[in-house]
N, C-alpha and C positions, 0 to 999 in steps of 0.2 A: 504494500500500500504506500502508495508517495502523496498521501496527505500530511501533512503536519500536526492538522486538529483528526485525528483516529484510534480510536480504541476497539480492541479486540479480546474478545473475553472466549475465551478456550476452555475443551475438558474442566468446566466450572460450577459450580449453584451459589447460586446467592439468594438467598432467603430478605428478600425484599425488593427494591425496585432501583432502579438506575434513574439519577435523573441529571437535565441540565440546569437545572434552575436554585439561583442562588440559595443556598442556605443560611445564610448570615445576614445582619444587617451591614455588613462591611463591603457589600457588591454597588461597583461603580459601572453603569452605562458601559462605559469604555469604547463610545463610537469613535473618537480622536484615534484610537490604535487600530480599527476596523476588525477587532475581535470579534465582537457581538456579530457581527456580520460572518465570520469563516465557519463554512458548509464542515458537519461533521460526517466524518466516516465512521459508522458502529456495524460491527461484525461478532454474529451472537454463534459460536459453533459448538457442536456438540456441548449445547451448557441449558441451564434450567433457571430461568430466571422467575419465583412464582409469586409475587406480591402480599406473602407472608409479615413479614414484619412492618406494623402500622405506626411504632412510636420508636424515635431512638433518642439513647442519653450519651454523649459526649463528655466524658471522663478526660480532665487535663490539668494544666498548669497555668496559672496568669501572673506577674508580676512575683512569682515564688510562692504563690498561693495556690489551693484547689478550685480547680473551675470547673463547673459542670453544667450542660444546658440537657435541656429537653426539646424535642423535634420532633410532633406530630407530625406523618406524613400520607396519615391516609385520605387526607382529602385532596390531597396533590394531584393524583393519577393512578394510572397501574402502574404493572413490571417494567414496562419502558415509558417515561417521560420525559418528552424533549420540548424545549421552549425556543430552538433556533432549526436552521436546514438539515437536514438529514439524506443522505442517502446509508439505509439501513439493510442488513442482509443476514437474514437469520435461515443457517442451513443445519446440515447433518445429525440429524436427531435431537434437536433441538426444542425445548418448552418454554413457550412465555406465556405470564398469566395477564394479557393485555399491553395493549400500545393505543400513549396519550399523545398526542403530535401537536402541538397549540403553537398559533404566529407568537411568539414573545416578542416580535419587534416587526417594528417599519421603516425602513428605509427613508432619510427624510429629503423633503421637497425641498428642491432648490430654486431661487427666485428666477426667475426665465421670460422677459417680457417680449425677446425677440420671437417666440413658439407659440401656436395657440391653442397649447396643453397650460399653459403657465406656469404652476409650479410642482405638477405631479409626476412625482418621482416612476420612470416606467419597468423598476425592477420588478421581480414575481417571488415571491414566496412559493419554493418547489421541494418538494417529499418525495422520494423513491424507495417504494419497500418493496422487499424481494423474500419469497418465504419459499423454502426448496428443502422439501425429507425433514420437514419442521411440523410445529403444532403451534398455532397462538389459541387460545382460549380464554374465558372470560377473565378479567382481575374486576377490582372493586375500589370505590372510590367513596365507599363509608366502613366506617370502625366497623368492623364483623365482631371482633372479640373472640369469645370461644363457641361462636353459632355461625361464625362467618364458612365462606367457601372449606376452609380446612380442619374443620371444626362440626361442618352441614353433611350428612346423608346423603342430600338430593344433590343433583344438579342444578350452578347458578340460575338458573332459567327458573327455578323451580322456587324460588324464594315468595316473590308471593305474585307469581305467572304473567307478570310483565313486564314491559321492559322498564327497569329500573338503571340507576347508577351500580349498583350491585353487579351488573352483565356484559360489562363491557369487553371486547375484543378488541376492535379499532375505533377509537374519537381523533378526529380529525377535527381541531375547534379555531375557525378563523380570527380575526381580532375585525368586531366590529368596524372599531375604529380606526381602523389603517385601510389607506385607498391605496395598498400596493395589494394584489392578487395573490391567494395560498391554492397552491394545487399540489 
């Protein structure tokens, strides 16, 4: 892979979810460096990624002191949550328990008085998923607890026989308010 911005997650499980989206309150924009903007590469292989774990504690150190936070994440997404481009590729016997895809950003408009677009920026918000000798299936985007999917009997569908947040496979959720295009 000759991306820069790519991760690849091999013969692995991770008991909860991947996501791009900050966890701190210490996250800057950073369009000045054109970060926010570089397309990632994820590549999910032979690994099981199942959106088990809903809360995490961050055990550390600040100042020479104990610091610990808490991290609710089940209302985030599923197994894969991404908030920028993706081209994603989940093969070889691979499990994921749902994919969140959400525009985190827009591209901004530049002033342009000679055009008569004016100031709309004409880039596109673009997603590429590729699923090959895989399985995505539902994840959840409410606290299950010990009734949720890994904990239930039935099949996600079967929660209470419609479609809920509880069922998700693929969301695909554009940003209202951005006038550049998600596909």
């Amino acid at each position: 892979n000759t991306n820069a911005n790519s991760l690849t997650i091999k013969n692995s499980t991770i008991h909860g979810m991947i996501t791009s989206e900050c966890m701190t309150t210490d996250c800057a924009d950073d369009r000045a460096t054109g970060y926010v903007y570089d397309r990632l590469t994820l590549s999910v292989d032979n690994s099981t990624i199942d959106d088990n774990y809903e809360h995490y504690t961050y055990n550390g150190t600040y100042n020479n002191a104990a610091d610990t936070h808490v991290v609710d994440v089940y209302d985030m997404g599923t197994a894969i949550t991404l908030d920028q481009e993706v081209d994603l590729s989940i093969t070889n016997n691979s499990h994921v328990a749902g994919i969140t895809l959400t525009q985190g950003y827009e591209w901004e408009d530049i002033d342009d008085n000679t055009v008569s677009t004016g100031v709309n920026s004409s880039e596109v918000f673009n997603n590429t998923i590729t699923v090959k000798d895989s399985t995505v299936t539902s994840g959840s985007w409410t606290d299950e607890g010990t009734t949720g999917w890994f904990g239930h009997t039935g099949n996600a569908s079967n929660y209470s026989n419609t479609l809920t947040a509880d069922d998700v496979a693929i969301a695909a959720i554009a940003n209202p308010y951005a006038d550049n295009a998600m596909q």
